[in-house]
C-alpha positions in Angstrom: -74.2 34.7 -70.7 -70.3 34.1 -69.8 -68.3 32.3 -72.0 -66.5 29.4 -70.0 -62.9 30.4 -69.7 -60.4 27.6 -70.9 -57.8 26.2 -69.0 -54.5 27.6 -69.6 -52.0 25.8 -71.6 -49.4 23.7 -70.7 -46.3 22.8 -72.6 -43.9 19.8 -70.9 -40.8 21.7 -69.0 -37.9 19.3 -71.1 -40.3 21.0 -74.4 -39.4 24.3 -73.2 -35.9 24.3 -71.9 -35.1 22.7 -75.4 -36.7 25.0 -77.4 -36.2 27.9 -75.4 -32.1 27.0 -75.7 -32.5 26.1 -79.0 -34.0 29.5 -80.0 -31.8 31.5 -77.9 -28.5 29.5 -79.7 -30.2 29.9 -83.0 -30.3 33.8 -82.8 -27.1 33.7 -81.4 -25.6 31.8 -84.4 -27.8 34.0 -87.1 -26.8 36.7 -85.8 -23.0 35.9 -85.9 -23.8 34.3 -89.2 -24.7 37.8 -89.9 -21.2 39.3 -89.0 -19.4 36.3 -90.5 -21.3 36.3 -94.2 -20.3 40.7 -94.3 -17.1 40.0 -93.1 -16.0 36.8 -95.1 -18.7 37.1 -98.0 -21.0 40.4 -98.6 -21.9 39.6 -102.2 -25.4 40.7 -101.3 -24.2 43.5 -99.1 -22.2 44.0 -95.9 -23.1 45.3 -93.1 -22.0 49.3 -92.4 -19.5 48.8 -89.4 -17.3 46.0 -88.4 -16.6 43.8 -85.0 -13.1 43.2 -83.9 -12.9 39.4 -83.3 -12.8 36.4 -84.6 -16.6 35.9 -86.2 -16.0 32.4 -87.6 -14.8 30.8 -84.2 -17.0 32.8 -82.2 -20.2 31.2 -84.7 -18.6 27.6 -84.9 -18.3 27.7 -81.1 -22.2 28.6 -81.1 -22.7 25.9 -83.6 -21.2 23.3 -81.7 -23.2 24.1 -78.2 -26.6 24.0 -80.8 -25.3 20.7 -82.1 -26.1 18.6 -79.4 -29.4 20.5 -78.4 -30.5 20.5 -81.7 -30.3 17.0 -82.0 -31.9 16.4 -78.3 -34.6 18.2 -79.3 -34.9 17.1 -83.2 -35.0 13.6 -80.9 -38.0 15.4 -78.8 -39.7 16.4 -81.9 -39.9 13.0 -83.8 -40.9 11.4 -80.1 -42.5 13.0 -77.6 -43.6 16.2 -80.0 -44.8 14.4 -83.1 -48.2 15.7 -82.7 -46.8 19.1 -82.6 -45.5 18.7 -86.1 -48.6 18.4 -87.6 -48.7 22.0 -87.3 -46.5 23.1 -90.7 -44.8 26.1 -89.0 -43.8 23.6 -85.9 -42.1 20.7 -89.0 -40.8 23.8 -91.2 -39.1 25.6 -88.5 -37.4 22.2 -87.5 -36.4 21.6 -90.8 -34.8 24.9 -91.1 -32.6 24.1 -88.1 -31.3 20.8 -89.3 -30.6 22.5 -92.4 -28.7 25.2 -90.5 -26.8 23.0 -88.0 -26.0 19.8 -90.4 -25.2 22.0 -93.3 -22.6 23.7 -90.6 -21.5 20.8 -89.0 -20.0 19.4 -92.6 -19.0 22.5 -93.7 -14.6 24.0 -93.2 -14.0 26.9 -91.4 -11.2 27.8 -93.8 -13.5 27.7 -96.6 -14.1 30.8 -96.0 -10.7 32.9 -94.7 -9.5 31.2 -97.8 -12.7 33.0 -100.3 -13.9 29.4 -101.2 -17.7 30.8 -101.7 -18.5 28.3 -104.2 -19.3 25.2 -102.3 -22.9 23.3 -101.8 -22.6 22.8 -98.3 -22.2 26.5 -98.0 -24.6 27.6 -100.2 -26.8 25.0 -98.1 -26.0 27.3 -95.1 -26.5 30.0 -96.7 -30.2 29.1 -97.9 -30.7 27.8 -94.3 -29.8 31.4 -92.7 -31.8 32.8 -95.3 -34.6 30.7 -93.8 -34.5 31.2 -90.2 -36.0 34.9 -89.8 -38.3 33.7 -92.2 -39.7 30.5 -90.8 -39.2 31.8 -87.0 -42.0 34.6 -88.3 -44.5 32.1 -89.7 -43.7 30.1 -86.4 -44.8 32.7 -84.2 -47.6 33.9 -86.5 -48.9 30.2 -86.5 -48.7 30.3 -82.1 -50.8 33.2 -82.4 -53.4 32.3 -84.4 -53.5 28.1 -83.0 -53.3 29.4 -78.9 -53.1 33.3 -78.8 -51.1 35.0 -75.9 -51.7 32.3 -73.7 -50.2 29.4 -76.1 -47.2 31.9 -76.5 -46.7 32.9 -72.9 -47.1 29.3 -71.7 -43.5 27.9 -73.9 -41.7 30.3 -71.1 -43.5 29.5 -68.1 -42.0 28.1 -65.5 -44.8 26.7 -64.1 -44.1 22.5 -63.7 -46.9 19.8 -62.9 -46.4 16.7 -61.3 -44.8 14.0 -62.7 -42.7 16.8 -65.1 -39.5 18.1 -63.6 -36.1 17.5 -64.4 -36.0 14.4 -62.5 -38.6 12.8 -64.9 -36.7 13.4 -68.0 -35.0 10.7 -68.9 -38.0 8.6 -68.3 -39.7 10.6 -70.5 -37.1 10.3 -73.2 -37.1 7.0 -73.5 -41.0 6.1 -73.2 -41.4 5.8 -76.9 -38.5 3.0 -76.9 -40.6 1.0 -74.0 -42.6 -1.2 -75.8 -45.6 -3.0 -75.0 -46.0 -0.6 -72.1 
C-alpha cells in the first residue's frame, strides 16, 4: 500500500528574502571577522596568508547593511515567526545574531588598530563569532531532521502563493499591531 505523499512545504516569501539576506550577510561578516580577528588579534592563531585591504571597514560596512535586516527580521521572528521559535535551533540561532550585530554595533573600530583587546563588548563579539558556525550547524541539523530536503529546499524557493508577494508585505508586517481584527 502507498504511503500518501505530503504536500510540499511552504515558507512566506518576506521569511525567505530575510533569512536568506540575513544568512548571506552573516557569512559575509564571519568570514571578514575571520580576517579581521588574524589580522588585528590572533591570540588563538592567525590565519597563514594575509589580504591587502582594509578588513575592519570592509566588516563594519557588512555590519551595518546586517543592522537593519537583522532587526527587520528579529521583528519577523517575535511577530509573524514566533511559532518558529519554538524550535530551539530557530530561537538560538537568532540569539546568536543579536549577539553578533548588537555586540558590533556598540563596539569602536579603533579599539582594535589601537590593540585594545580587553574590552566586554569585544569579547561579546568574540563569543558571538565563536557561535555562529556553531549554532548555524545545529540550525541546519534541526531542518533536516523537523522537514528533511524538502523543508530545506523550500527556504529558497521561489515559488510565491497568493496573497504573499512583495506587494503584501507591509500588510503582513503590521497584522500583529491590528488589533481586534
Amino acid at each position: 500500500m502507498a504511503t500518501p505523499s505530503r504536500p510540499s512545504p511552504y515558507q512566506p516569501s518576506l521569511l525567505r528574502l530575510l533569512h536568506g539576506a540575513s544568512a548571506a550577510l552573516l557569512t559575509l561578516a564571519w568570514l571578514s571577522g575571520l580576517v579581521v580577528y588574524s589580522r588585528q588579534d590572533g591570540r588563538w592563531g592567525r590565519l597563514p596568508w594575509q589580504l591587502a585591504g582594509d578588513w575592519i571597514d570592509i566588516h563594519g560596512t557588512i555590519g551595518v547593511l546586517l543592522w537593519p535586516l537583522a532587526l527587520l527580521f528579529g521583528y519577523y521572528a517575535l511577530t509573524l515567526g514566533r511559532p518558529r521559535l519554538r524550535h530551539p535551533t530557530n530561537a538560538v540561532a537568532l540569539v546568536a545574531l543579536a549577539l553578533a550585530v548588537g555586540s558590533g554595533k556598540l563596539m569602536q573600530e579603533d579599539w582594535l588598530r589601537q590593540g585594545q583587546l580587553s574590552h566586554p563588548v569585544y569579547a561579546i563579539h568574540l563569543l558571538a563569532w565563536l557561535l555562529i558556525p556553531a549554532v548555524l550547524v545545529a540550525h541546519l541539523v534541526g531542518v533536516i531532521r523537523r522537514g528533511g530536503m524538502p523543508l530545506a529546499a523550500s527556504m529558497v524557493s521561489s515559488t510565491l502563493r497568493a496573497n504573499d508577494g512583495p506587494r503584501h508585505w507591509p500588510r503582513q508586517l503590521l497584522r500583529p499591531w491590528r488589533l481586534g481584527r
